[in-house]
C-alpha positions in Angstrom: 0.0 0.0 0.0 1.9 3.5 -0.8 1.5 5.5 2.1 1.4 9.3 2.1 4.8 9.9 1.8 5.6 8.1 -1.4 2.7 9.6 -2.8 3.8 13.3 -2.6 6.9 12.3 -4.1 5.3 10.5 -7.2 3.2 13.7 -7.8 6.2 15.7 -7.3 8.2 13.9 -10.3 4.7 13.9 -11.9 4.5 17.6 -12.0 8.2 18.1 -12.1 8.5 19.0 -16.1 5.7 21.2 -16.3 7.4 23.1 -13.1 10.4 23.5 -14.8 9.3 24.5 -18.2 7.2 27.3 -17.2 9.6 28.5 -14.8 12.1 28.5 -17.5 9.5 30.2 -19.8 8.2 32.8 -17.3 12.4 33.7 -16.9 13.3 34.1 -20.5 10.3 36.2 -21.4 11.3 39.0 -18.9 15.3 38.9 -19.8 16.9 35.9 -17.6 18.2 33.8 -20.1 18.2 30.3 -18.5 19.1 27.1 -20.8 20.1 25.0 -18.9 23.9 25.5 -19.1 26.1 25.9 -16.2 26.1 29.5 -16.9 22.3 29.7 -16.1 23.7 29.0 -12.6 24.5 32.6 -12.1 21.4 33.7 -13.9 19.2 32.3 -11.9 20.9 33.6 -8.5 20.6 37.1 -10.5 17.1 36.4 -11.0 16.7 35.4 -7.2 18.0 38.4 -6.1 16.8 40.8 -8.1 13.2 40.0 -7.2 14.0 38.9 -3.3 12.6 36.1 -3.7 12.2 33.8 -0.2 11.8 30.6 0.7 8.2 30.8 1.4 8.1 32.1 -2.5 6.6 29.8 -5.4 9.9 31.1 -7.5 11.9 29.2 -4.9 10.6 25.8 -4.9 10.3 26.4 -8.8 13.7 27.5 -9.1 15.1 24.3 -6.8 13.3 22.2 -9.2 15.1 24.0 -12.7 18.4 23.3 -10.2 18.2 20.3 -9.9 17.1 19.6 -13.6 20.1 21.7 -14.9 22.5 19.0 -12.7 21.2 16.1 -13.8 21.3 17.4 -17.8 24.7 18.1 -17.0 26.2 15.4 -14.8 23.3 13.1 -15.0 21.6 11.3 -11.6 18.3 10.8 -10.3 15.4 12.3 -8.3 14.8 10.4 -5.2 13.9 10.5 -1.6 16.7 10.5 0.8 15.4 8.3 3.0 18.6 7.6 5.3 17.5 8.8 8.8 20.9 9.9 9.7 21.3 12.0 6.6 20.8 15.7 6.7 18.5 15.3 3.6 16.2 13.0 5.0 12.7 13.4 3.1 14.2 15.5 1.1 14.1 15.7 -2.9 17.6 15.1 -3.8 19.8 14.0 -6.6 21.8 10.2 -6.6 23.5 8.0 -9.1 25.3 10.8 -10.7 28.7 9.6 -9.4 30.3 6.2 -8.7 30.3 6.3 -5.0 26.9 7.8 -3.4 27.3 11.7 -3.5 24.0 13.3 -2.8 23.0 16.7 -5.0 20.0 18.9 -2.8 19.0 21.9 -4.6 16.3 22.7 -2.1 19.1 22.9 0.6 21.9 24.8 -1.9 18.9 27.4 -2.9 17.8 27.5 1.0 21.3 28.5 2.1 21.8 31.3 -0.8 19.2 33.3 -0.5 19.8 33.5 3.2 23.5 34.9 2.5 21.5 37.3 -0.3 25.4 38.0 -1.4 25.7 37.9 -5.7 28.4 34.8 -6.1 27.2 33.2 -2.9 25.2 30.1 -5.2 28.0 29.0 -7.1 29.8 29.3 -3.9 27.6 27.0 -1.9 26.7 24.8 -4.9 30.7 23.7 -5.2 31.0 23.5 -1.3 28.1 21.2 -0.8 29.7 19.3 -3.8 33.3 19.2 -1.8 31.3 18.4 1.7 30.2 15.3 0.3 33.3 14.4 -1.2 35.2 14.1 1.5 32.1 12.6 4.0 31.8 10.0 0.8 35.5 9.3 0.6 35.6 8.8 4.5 33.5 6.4 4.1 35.4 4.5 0.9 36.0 0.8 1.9 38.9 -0.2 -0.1 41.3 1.6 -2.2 39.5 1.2 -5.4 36.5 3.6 -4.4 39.2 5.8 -3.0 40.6 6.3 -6.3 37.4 7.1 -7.9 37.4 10.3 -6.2 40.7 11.2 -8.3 38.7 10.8 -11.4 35.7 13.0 -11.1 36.0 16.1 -12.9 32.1 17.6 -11.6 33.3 19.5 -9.0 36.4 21.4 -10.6 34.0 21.6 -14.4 32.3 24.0 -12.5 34.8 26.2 -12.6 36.2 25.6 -15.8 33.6 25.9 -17.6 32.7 29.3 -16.8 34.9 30.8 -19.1 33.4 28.7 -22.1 30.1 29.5 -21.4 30.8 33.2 -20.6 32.6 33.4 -24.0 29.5 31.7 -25.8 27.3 33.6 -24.0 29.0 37.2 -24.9 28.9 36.2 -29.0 25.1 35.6 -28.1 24.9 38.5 -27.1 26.7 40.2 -29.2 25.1 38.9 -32.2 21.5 40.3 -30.1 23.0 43.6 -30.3 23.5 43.2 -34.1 20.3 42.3 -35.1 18.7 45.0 -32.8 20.6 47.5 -35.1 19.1 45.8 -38.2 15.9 44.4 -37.5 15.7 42.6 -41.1 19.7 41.3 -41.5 19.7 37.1 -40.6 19.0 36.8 -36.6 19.6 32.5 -37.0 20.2 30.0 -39.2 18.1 26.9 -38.9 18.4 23.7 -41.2 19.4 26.0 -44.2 16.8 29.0 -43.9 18.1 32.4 -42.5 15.9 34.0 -39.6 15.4 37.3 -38.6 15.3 37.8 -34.6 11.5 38.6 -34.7 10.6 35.4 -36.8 13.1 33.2 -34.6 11.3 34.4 -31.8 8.1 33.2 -33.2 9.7 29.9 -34.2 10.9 28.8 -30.7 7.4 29.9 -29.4 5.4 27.4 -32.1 8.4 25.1 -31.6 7.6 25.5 -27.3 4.2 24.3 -27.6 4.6 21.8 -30.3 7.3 20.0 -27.9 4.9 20.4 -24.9 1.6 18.6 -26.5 4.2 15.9 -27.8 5.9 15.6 -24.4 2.5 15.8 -21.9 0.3 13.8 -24.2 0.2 10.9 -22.5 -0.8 12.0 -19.4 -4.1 12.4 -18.0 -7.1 15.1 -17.6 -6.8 13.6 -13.5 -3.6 15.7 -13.3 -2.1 15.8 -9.3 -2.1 19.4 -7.9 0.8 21.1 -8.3 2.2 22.3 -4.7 4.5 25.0 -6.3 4.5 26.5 -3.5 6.7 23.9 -1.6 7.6 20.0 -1.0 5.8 17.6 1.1 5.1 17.7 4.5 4.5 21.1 4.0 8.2 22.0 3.5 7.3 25.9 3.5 7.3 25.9 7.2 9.8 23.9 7.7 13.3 24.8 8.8 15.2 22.7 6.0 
């Protein structure tokens, strides 16, 4: 019989796309660029910020959620309940299987502790020290040498910080390339499969390209949809301390 608590987790990966893709939506529309890249990291603290946002906020559970997707695009895992009583997760949402030891990713907890510093830098920050906490707790625990060496091989932690520079570069020639097309409205924006678009008709063709992916992708689920809680996790997390 599923009891209570494994039900608000199944509706929680239930309505965990639709969370992320109108967050992501809602945050391009009004400037934030977020695309999943670990650039968007700093984005979305920007964003955070800027509209001081809380942990009582829908924006934060929301924004946990887009986390927590952008980690597992990038370094792969899974969404599960930490379920170890002795863990400083437990019932938590957090991220597993991404590494070959056990490390746990909580974007709930890393988004928690940011916008309590409410210092620009500070997410990044936290995200790699959480990262490096559970390193080392994980690498305590190692039983034989073999899982010790595993540690030397994962680049996660440092790609964090290596990639910024690639990103940042990427991202400036995006912009740059913005600024162009604001100065000519009708010179080629994009170049899709051959055909040349202008920055107002590439607009349109993401948006028609947005909802064609999201009837494809949420077409198989039901009218009997779970209500979406975006306003925090089970057990009624928004008054919780976590």
């Amino acid at each position: 019989m599923e009891n209570n608590f494994d039900k608000e987790f199944r509706d929680f990966i239930y309505n965990l796309d639709d969370i992320v893709d109108s967050f992501v939506k809602k945050l391009n529309q009004i400037g934030f660029t977020i695309d999943f890249t670990k650039t968007s990291i700093n984005t979305l603290e920007n964003y955070l910020l800027d509209k001081h946002v809380t942990i009582k906020d829908d924006d934060f559970y929301d924004a946990s959620c887009y986390l927590g997707e952008l980690f597992k695009k990038n370094y792969g895992g899974d969404w599960e309940i930490d379920k170890n009583e002795n863990s400083k997760y437990y019932k938590k949402p957090v991220i597993k299987n991404f590494d070959p030891v056990g490390m746990i990713f909580s974007p709930f907890s890393i988004l928690k502790e940011t916008l309590a510093t409410r210092e620009k830098g500070a997410l990044m920050k936290i995200l790699k020290s959480s990262l490096d906490d559970e390193n080392e707790t994980e690498k305590l625990n190692a039983d034989s040498k073999i899982e010790k060496e595993n540690y030397r091989n994962r680049s996660f932690i440092d790609d964090l910080d290596t990639s910024n520079s690639v990103d940042e570069e990427n991202h400036s020639l995006k912009k740059k390339q913005e600024n162009q097309a604001e100065v000519n409205p009708n010179q080629p924006y994009k170049i899709f499969k051959g055909k040349a678009f202008t920055k107002e008709e590439w607009l349109k063709f993401e948006e028609e390209e947005y909802q064609r992916f999201s009837m494809k992708n949420h077409q198989h689920k039901t009218n009997e949809k779970p209500p979406q809680t975006g306003g925090g996790f089970f057990l009624d997390e928004r008054e919780s301390d976590w």
